[in-house]
Steps between C-alpha positions, in 0.01 A plus 500: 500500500615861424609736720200687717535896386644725817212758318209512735181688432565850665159398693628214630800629642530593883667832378179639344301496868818649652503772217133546523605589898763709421337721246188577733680544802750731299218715407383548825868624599567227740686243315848619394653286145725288740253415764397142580110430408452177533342568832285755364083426400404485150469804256514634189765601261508887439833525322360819308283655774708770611523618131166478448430637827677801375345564187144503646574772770725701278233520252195554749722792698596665165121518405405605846690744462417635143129529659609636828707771295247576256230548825313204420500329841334878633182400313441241793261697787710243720838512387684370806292234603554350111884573554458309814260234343782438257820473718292273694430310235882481378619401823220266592366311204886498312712415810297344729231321316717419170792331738229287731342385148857468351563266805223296540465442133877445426471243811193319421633423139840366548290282760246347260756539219844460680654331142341754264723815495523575147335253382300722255812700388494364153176630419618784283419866563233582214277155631598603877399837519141538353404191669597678805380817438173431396418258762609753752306787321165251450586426918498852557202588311293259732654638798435842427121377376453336800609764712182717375262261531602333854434768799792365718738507169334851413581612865892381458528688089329783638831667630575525124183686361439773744757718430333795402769589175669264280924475488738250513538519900158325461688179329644469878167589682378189628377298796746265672343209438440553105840403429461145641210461254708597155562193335822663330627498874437099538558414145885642525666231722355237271582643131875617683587149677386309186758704308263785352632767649591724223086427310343542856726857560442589157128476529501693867707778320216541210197517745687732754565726242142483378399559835716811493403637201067438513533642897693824338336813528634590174225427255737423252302254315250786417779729321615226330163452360458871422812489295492198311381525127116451408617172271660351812214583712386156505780311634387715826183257456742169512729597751290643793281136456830330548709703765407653797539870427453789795142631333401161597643463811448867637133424408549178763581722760247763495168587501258690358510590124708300281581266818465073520617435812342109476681424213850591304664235732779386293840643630724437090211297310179694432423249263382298786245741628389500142485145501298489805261771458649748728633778269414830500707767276432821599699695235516821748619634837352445815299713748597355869702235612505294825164416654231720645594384809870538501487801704294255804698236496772405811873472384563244706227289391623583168845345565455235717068368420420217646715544775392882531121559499376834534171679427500786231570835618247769537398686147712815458305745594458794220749724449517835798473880272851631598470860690482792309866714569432845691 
């Protein structure tokens, strides 16, 4: 009989749990590259986290800024609570929340998978990443459905539809618990152990910049429109049924006129609210934004509902004349 090859199946190998250690751990900041981790639980590798880590908040605080510059964020009749809202939300749901999901995930699938780190890494890229992306887009379109349609799910999104003006801060602006129901945030530890990282990044990158640019309080969508030729006017007609542009999204998160706040629930893929029925294109600008209760409602039951229950606050009473000047 022929020699047995010395190649084993990078899955197979006792190295891939240790990296899988190593690279979580070292994202965290508490595993240095020479440290021992064979004592450590199961996680995820996160080789390309940091970089990807950087991208995201360079590009959110660069836009931030554009709007905060530009007076944007003054448009807000609350514009410290949503700065608050959305440090909160930074801290909270990206630290906190993402590392406890990154660590119970990461651990739970090296333990019902403990020979399978990638074990899916010759999938190539273009198969890889619209499976991915479109499962986790179809995921999130349920979610987000769901969440108004269910009163205890409506209670936990809330956080993210009262803020009275539209920006980017509002991509941040959520209640702690959301987070641990994103299926992006669950799906990660799977598509990264099983060797997918770069398709499962790739796809995060696309939706967060999505996010970004339908949450913008630049309408730029609309000038676009406004400028582009009459013959080309109807590839406007093919592309805002297929991608989630901010006319469709601002008109999810207001109310009033030209507003469709049960419906527009995609976050990339409009095409699925399409699909499903819940499409509205407004073609226009909106009147308010938030709720018509935003101004009653309890911040901390904002941030931390179910845990934090609190009534609504008294109706603001009508504005007091100020006194004439002698």
């Amino acid at each position: 009989m022929g020699q047995a090859s010395t190649r084993e199946h990078p899955g197979s190998h006792p190295r891939g749990a240790e990296l899988a250690h190593r690279g979580f751990y070292r994202l965290l900041g508490r595993c240095p590259d020479g440290a021992d981790t064979a004592h450590l639980p199961g996680a995820i590798i996160m080789t390309d986290m940091e970089s990807i880590g950087l991208i995201v908040l360079f590009t959110f605080l660069a836009l931030w800024l554009i709007e905060l510059i530009g007076g944007r964020l003054r448009r807000s009749p609350r514009p410290r609570r949503d700065f608050g809202f959305m440090l909160f939300g930074m801290f909270s749901n990206l630290v906190l929340a993402g590392a406890a999901i990154g660590s119970l995930t990461g651990w739970l699938v090296i333990q019902l998978w403990p020979h399978g780190a990638n074990s899916l890494a010759f999938v190539p890229f273009w198969l890889a990443f619209p499976v991915i992306f479109v499962a986790e887009e179809m995921a999130h379109y349920w979610l987000h459905r769901a969440s108004h349609q269910a009163r205890w799910l409506w209670k936990i999104h809330r956080t993210h539809h009262s803020a009275q003006d539209l920006n980017v801060a509002v991509v941040y602006r959520y209640n702690f618990f959301w987070v641990f129901l994103l299926p992006q945030t669950w799906m990660g530890a799977f598509a990264v152990y099983f060797g997918q990282s770069t398709a499962y990044f790739t796809a995060i990158l696309i939706t967060f910049f999505v996010n970004l640019a339908t949450h913008s309080s630049f309408r730029w969508d609309l000038w676009l429109r406004e400028r582009t030729p009459a013959f080309l006017q109807p590839t406007w007609w093919v592309i805002e049924r297929i991608i989630t542009l901010p006319d469709t999204h601002h008109a999810h998160h207001a109310y009033g006129r030209g507003a469709h706040p049960n419906g527009n629930y995609a976050v990339t893929l409009f095409l699925f609210d399409v699909i499903f029925g819940t499409a509205k294109i407004p073609n226009r600008r909106q009147e308010h934004y938030g709720l018509p209760i935003s101004p009653r409602l309890h911040w901390a039951e904002e941030l931390f509902w179910p845990l934090v229950r609190k009534p609504l606050l008294p109706k603001p009473g009508p504005a007091q004349p100020k006194p004439a000047a002698e």
